[in-house]
C-alpha positions in Angstrom: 0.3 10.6 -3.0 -1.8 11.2 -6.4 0.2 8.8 -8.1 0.6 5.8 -5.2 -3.4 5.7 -5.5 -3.7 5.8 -9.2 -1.1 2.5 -8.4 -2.8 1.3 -6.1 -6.3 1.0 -7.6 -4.8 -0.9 -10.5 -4.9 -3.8 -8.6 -7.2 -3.6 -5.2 -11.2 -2.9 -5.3 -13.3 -0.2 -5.2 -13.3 1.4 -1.6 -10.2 -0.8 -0.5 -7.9 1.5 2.2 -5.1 3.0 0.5 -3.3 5.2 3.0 -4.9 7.1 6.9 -3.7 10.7 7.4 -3.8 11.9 10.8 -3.7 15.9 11.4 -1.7 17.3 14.5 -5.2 17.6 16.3 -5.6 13.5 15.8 -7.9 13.2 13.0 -8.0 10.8 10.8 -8.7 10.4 7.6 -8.8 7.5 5.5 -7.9 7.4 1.6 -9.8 4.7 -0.6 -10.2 3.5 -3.6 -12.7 5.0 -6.2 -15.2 4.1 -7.5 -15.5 3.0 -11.2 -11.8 1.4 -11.4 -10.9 -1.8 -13.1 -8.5 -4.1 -11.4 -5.8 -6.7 -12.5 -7.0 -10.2 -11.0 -3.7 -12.0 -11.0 -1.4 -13.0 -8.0 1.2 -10.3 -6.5 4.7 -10.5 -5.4 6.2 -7.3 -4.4 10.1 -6.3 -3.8 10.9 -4.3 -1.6 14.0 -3.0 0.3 15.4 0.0 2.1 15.7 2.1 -0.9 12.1 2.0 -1.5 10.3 5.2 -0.4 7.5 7.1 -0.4 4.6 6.6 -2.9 6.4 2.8 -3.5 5.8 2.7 0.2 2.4 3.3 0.4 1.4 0.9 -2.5 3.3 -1.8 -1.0 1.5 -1.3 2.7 -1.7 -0.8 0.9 -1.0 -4.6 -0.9 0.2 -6.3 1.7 -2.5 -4.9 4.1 -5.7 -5.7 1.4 -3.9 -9.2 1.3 -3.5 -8.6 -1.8 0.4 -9.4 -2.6 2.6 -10.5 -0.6 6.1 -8.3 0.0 9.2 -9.7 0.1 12.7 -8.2 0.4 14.7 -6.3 3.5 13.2 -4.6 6.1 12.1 -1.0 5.4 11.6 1.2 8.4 9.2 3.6 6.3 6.3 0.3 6.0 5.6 0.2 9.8 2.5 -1.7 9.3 4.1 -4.8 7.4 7.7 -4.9 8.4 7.1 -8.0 10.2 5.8 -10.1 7.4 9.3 -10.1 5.1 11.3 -12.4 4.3 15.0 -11.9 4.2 
């Protein structure tokens, strides 16, 4: 997860959502961007398919759900939060 944030805050603002954990008793806990980062102002396409996994997921669902790129490829079951917004 270390390295999907250090991704991440490349290219969305300080305290922007990265990623919610939820623990078997329900809570939740919600991973954000630091403080003090310097980000990459320029529009975002990102590719994605169902052979991208993991920390790739997680930067891609942070992006798409910051607005900050828009994702385009197949549909990957592991981004439940954007699946809808691809295009095939």
């Amino acid at each position: 997860m270390r390295q999907a944030e250090r991704v991440a805050a490349l290219f969305l603002p300080t305290g922007s959502p990265i990623y919610l954990q939820r623990d078997a008793d329900g809570e939740e806990e919600v991973t954000t961007v630091p403080g003090g980062n310097d980000t990459l102002d320029a529009p975002l396409l990102v590719l994605v398919n169902k052979g991208t996994v993991s920390s790739a997921e997680i930067v891609a669902g942070a992006l798409k759900e910051n607005a900050r790129a828009r994702l385009v490829g197949g549909r990957n079951p592991g981004i439940r939060s954007v699946t809808e917004d691809y295009l095939l």
